[in-house]
N, CA, C and O atoms as a GROMACS GRO file, in nm:
protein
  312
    1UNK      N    1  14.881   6.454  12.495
    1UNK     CA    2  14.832   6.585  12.455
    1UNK      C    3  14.950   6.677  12.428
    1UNK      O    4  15.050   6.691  12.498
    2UNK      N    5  14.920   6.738  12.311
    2UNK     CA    6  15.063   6.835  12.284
    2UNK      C    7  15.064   7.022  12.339
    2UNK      O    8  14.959   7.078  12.370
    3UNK      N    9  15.174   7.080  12.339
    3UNK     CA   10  15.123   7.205  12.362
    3UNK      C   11  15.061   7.292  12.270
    3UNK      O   12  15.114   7.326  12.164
    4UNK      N   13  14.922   7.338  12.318
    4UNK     CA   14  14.866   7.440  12.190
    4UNK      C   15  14.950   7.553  12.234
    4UNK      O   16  14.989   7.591  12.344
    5UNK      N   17  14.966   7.599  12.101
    5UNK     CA   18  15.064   7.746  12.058
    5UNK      C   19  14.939   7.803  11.936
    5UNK      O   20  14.937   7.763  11.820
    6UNK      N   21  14.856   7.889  11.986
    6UNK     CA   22  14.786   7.964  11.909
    6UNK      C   23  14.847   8.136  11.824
    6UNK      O   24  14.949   8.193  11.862
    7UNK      N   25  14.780   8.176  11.737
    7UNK     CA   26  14.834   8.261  11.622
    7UNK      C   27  14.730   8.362  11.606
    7UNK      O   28  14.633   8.334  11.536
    8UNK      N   29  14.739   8.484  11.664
    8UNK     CA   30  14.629   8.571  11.563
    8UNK      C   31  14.701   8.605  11.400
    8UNK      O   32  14.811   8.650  11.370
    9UNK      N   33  14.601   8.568  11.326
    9UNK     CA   34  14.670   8.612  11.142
    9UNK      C   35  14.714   8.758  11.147
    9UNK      O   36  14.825   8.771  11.096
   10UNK      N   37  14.657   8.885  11.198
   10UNK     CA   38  14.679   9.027  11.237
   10UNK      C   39  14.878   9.001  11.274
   10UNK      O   40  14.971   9.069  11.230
   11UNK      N   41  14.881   8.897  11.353
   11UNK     CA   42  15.046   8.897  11.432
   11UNK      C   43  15.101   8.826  11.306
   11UNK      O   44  15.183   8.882  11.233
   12UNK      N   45  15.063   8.728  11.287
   12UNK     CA   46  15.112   8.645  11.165
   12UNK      C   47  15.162   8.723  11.076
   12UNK      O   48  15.285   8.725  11.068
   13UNK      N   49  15.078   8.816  10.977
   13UNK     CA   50  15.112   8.922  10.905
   13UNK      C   51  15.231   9.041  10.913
   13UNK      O   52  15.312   9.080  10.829
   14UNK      N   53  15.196   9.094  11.103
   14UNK     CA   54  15.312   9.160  11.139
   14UNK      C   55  15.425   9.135  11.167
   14UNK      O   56  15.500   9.219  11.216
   15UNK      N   57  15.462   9.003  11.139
   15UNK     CA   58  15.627   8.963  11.154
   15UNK      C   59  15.609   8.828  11.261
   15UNK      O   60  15.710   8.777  11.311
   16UNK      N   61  15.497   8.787  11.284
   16UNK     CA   62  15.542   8.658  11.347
   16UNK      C   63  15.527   8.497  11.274
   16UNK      O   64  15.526   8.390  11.336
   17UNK      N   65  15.515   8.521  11.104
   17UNK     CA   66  15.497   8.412  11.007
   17UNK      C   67  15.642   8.314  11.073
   17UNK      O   68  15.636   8.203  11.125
   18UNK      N   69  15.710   8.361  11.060
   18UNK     CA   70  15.874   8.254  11.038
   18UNK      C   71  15.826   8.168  11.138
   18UNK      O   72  15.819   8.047  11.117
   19UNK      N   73  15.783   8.231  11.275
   19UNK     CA   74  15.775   8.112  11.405
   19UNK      C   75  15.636   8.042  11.358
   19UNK      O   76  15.622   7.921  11.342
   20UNK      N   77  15.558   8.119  11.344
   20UNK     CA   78  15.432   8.040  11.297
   20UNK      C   79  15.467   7.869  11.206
   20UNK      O   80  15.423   7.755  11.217
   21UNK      N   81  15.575   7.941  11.113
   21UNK     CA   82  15.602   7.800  11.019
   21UNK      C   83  15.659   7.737  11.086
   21UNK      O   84  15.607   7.650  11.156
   22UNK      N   85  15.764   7.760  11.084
   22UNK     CA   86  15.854   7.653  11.223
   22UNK      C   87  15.803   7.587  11.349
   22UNK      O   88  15.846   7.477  11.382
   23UNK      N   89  15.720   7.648  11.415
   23UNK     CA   90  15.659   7.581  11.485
   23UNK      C   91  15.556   7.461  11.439
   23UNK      O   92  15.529   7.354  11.493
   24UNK      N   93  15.516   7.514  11.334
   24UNK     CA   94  15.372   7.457  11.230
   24UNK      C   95  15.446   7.268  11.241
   24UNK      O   96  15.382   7.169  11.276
   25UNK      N   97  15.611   7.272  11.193
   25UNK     CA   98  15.649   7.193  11.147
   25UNK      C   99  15.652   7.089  11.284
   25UNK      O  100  15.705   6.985  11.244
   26UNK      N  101  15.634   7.082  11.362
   26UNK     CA  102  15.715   7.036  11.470
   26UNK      C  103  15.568   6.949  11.548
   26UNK      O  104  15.466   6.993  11.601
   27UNK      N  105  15.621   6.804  11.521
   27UNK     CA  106  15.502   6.717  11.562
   27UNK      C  107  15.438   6.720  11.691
   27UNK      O  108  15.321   6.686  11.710
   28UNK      N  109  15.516   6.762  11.775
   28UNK     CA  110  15.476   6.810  11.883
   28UNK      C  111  15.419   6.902  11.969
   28UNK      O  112  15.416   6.917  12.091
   29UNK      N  113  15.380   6.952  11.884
   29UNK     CA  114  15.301   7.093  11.889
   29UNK      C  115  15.186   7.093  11.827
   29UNK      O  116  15.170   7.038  11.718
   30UNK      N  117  15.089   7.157  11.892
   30UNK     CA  118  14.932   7.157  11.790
   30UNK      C  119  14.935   7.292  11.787
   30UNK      O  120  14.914   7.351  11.893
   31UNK      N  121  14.967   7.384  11.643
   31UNK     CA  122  14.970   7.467  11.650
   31UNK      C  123  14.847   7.540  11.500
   31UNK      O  124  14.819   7.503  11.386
   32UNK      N  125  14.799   7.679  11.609
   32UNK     CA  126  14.628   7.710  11.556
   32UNK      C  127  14.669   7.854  11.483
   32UNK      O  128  14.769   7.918  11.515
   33UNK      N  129  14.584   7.890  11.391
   33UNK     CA  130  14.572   8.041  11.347
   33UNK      C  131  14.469   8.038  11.365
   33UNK      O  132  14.398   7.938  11.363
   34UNK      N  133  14.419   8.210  11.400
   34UNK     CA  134  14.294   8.281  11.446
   34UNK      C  135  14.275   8.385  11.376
   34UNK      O  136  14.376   8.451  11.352
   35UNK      N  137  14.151   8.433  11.323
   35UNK     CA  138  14.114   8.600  11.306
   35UNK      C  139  14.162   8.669  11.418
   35UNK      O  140  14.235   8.768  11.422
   36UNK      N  141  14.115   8.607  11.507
   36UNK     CA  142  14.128   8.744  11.628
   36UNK      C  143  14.175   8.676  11.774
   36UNK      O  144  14.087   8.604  11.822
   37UNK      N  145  14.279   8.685  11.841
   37UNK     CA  146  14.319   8.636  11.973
   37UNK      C  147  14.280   8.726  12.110
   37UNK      O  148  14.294   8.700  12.229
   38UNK      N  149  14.226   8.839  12.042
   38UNK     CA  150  14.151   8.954  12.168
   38UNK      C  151  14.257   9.024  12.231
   38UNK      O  152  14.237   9.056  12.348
   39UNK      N  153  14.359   9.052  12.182
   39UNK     CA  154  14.506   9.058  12.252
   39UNK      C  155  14.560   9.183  12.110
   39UNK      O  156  14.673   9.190  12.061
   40UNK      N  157  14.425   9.278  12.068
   40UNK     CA  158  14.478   9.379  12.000
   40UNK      C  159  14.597   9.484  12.016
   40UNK      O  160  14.691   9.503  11.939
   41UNK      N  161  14.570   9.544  12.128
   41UNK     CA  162  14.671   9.620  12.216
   41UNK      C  163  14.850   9.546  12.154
   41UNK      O  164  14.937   9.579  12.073
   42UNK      N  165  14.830   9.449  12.241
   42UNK     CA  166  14.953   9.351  12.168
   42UNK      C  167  15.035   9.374  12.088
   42UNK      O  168  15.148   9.424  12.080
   43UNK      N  169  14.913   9.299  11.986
   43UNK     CA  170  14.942   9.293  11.879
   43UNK      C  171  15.001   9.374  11.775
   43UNK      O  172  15.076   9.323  11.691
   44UNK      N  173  14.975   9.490  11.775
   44UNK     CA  174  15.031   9.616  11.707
   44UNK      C  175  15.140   9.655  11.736
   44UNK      O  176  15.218   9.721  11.667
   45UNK      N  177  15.157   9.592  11.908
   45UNK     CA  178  15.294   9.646  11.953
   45UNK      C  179  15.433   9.564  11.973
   45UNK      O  180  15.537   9.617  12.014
   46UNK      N  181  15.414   9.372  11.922
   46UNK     CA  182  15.510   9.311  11.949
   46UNK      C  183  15.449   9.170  11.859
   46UNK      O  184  15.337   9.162  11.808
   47UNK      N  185  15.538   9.082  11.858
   47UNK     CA  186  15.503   8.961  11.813
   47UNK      C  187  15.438   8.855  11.947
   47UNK      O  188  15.490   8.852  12.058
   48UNK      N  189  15.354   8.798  11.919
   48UNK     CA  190  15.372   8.743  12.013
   48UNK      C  191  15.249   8.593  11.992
   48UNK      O  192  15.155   8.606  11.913
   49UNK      N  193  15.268   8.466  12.068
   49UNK     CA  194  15.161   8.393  12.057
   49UNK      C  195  15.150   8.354  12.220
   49UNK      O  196  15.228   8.366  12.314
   50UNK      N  197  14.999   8.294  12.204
   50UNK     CA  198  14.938   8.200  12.325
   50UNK      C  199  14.951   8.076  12.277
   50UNK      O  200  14.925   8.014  12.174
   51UNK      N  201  15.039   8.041  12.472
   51UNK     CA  202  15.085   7.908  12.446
   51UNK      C  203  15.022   7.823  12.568
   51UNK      O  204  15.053   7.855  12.683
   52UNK      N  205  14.929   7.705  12.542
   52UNK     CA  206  14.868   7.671  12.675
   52UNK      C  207  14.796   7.828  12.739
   52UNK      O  208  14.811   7.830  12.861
   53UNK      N  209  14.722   7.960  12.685
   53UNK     CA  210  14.656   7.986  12.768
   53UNK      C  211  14.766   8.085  12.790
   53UNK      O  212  14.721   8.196  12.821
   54UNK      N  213  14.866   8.081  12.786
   54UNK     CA  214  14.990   8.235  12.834
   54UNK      C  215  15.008   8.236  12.742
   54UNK      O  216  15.014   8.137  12.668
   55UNK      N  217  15.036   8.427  12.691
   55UNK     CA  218  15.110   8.512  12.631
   55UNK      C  219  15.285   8.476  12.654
   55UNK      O  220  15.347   8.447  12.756
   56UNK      N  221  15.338   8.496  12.489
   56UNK     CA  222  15.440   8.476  12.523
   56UNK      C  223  15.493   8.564  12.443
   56UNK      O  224  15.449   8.546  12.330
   57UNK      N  225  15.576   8.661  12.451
   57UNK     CA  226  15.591   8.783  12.334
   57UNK      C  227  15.759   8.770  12.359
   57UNK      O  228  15.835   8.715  12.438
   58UNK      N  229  15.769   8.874  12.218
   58UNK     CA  230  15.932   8.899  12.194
   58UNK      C  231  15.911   9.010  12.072
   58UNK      O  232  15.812   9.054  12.014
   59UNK      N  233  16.081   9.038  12.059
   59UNK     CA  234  16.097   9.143  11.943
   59UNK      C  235  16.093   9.116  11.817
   59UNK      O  236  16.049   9.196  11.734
   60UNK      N  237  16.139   8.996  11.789
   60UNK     CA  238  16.167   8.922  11.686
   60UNK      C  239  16.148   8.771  11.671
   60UNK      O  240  16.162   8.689  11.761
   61UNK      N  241  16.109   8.743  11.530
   61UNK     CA  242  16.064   8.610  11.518
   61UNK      C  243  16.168   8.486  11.554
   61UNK      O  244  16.136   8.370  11.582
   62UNK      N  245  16.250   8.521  11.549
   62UNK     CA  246  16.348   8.398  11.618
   62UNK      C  247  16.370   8.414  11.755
   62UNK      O  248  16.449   8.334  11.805
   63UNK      N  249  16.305   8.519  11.846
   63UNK     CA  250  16.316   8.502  12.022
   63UNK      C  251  16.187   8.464  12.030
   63UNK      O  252  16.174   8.370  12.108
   64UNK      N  253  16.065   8.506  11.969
   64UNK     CA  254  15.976   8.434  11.981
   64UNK      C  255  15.965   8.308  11.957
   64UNK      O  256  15.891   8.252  12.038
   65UNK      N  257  16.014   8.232  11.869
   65UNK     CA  258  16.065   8.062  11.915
   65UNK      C  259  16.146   8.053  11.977
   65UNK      O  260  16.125   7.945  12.033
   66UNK      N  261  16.237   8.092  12.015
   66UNK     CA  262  16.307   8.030  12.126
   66UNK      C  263  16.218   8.031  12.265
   66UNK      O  264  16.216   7.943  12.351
   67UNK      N  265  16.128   8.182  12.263
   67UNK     CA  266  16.041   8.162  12.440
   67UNK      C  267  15.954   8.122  12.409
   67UNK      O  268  15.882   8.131  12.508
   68UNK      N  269  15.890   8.067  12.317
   68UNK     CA  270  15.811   7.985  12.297
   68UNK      C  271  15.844   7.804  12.378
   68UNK      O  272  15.787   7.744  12.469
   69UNK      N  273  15.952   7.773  12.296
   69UNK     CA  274  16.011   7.641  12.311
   69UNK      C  275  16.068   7.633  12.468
   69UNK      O  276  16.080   7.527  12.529
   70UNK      N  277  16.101   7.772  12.525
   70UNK     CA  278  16.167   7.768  12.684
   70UNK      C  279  15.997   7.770  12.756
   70UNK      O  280  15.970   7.688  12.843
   71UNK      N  281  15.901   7.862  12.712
   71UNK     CA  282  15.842   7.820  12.772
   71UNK      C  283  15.724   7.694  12.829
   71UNK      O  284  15.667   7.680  12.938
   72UNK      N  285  15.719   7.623  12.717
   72UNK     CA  286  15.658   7.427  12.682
   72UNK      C  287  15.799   7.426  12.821
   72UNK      O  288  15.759   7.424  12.937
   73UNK      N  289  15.881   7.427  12.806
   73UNK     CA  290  16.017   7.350  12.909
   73UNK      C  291  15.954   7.359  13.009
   73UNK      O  292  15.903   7.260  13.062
   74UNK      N  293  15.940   7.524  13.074
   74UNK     CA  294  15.928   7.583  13.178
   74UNK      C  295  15.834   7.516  13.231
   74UNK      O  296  15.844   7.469  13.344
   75UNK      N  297  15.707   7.498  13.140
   75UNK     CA  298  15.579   7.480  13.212
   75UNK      C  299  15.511   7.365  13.120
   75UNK      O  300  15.422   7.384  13.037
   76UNK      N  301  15.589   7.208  13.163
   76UNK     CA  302  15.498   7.131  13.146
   76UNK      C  303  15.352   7.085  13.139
   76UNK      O  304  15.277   7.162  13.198
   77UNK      N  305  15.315   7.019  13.103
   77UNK     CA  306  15.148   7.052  13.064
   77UNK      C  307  15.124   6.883  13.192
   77UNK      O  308  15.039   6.861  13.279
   78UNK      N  309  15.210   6.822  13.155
   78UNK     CA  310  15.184   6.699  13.234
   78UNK      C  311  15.297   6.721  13.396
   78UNK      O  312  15.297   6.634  13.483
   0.00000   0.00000   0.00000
């Protein structure tokens, strides 16, 4: 089973496309876009995706993959 890394399109739009793709690419990852992640507040105010079920936010689309990828490390699924 791989880690889901989910996407609201609303974040996608606001600057979190680059990780969206990059992540997209990466076989190891099952990664989802959504209308809506319920995480409005958020959203307006940072980039950010759900990974396994946690929020994982940053300023910018390249710290958001990197804590993305530290956090799969951090918190194995197996």
């Amino acid at each position: 089973m791989n880690p889901i890394v989910e996407f609201c399109i609303s974040n996608i739009a606001n600057g979190s496309q680059e990780t969206f793709e990059a992540l997209e690419k990466d076989p190891n990852l099952d990664v989802l876009e959504y209308g809506c992640l319920s995480y409005c507040t958020k959203c307006m105010e940072t980039l950010y995706a759900v990974v396994n079920g946690e929020v994982v936010e940053a300023d910018t689309p390249e710290e958001l993959t990197e804590r993305i990828y530290q956090f799969i490390e951090d918190n194995p699924l197996f």
